[in-house]
C-alpha positions, 0 to 999 in steps of 0.5 A: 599582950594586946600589942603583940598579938595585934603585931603577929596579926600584922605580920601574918597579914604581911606574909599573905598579901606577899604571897598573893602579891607574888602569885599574881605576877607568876601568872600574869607571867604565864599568862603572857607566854603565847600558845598556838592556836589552831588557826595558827598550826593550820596555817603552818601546816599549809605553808610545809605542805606547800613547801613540800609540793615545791620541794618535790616538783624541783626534784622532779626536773632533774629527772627531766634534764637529761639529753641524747644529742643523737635522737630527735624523737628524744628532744622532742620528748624532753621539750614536753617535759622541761616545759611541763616541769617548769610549770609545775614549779611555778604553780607551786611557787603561786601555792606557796606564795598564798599559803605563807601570806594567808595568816589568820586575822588577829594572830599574834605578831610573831606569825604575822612577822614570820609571814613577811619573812617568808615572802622576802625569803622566797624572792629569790627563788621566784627570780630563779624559776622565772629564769628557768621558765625563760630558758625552757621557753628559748629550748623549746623555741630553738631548731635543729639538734645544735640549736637544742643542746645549746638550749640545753645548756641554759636550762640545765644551768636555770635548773641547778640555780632554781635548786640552789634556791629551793633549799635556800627557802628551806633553810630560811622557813627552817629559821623562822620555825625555830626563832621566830617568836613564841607564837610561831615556832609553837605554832609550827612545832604542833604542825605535823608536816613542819615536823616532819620536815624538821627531822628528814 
């Protein structure tokens, strides 16, 4: 009678540590799932809202490549606001460029690779608006009418490209809100501008 109830002690022992043992390694699973903190959604925030700005400057110079061969008083127009829009561009780029490499210190590695990401993403469009600013600078330094529309020519070509590379930024900030690792694509899914970028 003794040994046996010794063995339904023994058992019962068993049973409990198994299911200490088993409770353990569920949270120490959790435990190691990353959460967003709120450095990390603030940076994410940053780096849309300046994506946003850039988005929208390069938008802003098809409203400015427009040309009549015929009226000086127009070109002269234009020259200002090629010139003017490029600068913006490039202003924003300089934004965006700080935005994406101000990580906040000790943040999980996924957001520090996400970072480096970005920054490789964005040479491109860097190569591109500075052909942009080069061929606004050449416009505005060419005389005469012909001198203009040949200009022209070269700006309106640096302009598409520098779109081109805009929405090339924004496939690849896209990819790195979705796979670039548990604390990153948490950290952008909580901020509300990356968000809103996601669903337009």
């Amino acid at each position: 009678m003794r040994i046996r109830t010794y063995a339904a002690v023994g058992v019962t022992l068993l049973a409990l540590t198994a299911c200490g043992s088993s409770g353990g390694a569920s949270d120490t699973s959790s435990a190691a799932v990353p959460s967003e903190t709120a450095a990390d959604v603030a940076w994410a925030e940053s780096v849309c809202q300046r994506a946003d700005e850039l988005d929208a400057s390069v938008a802003a110079i098809a409203s400015s490549v427009s040309i009549d061969p015929q009226a000086g008083d127009v070109l002269d127009q234009l020259q200002q606001q090629i010139v003017a829009a490029v600068d913006t561009v490039k202003g924003d780029v300089v934004d965006l460029a700080g935005a994406v490499a101000d990580v906040p210190k000790g943040s999980d590695p996924a957001l520090t690779a996400a970072s480096e990401q970005l920054t490789a993403d964005k040479a491109a469009l860097e190569a591109s608006i500075d052909a942009l600013k080069t061929a606004a600078t050449a416009f505005s330094e060419a005389e005469g009418v012909l001198g203009k529309v040949t200009a022209f020519g070269a700006v309106s070509t640096a302009a598409g490209q520098v779109g081109d590379s805009a929405k090339a930024f924004g496939t690849s900030l896209s990819n790195v809100s979705e796979t670039g690792g548990a604390a990153a694509e948490a950290a952008f899914a909580a901020a509300p501008t990356c968000q809103a970028r996601k669903a337009s």
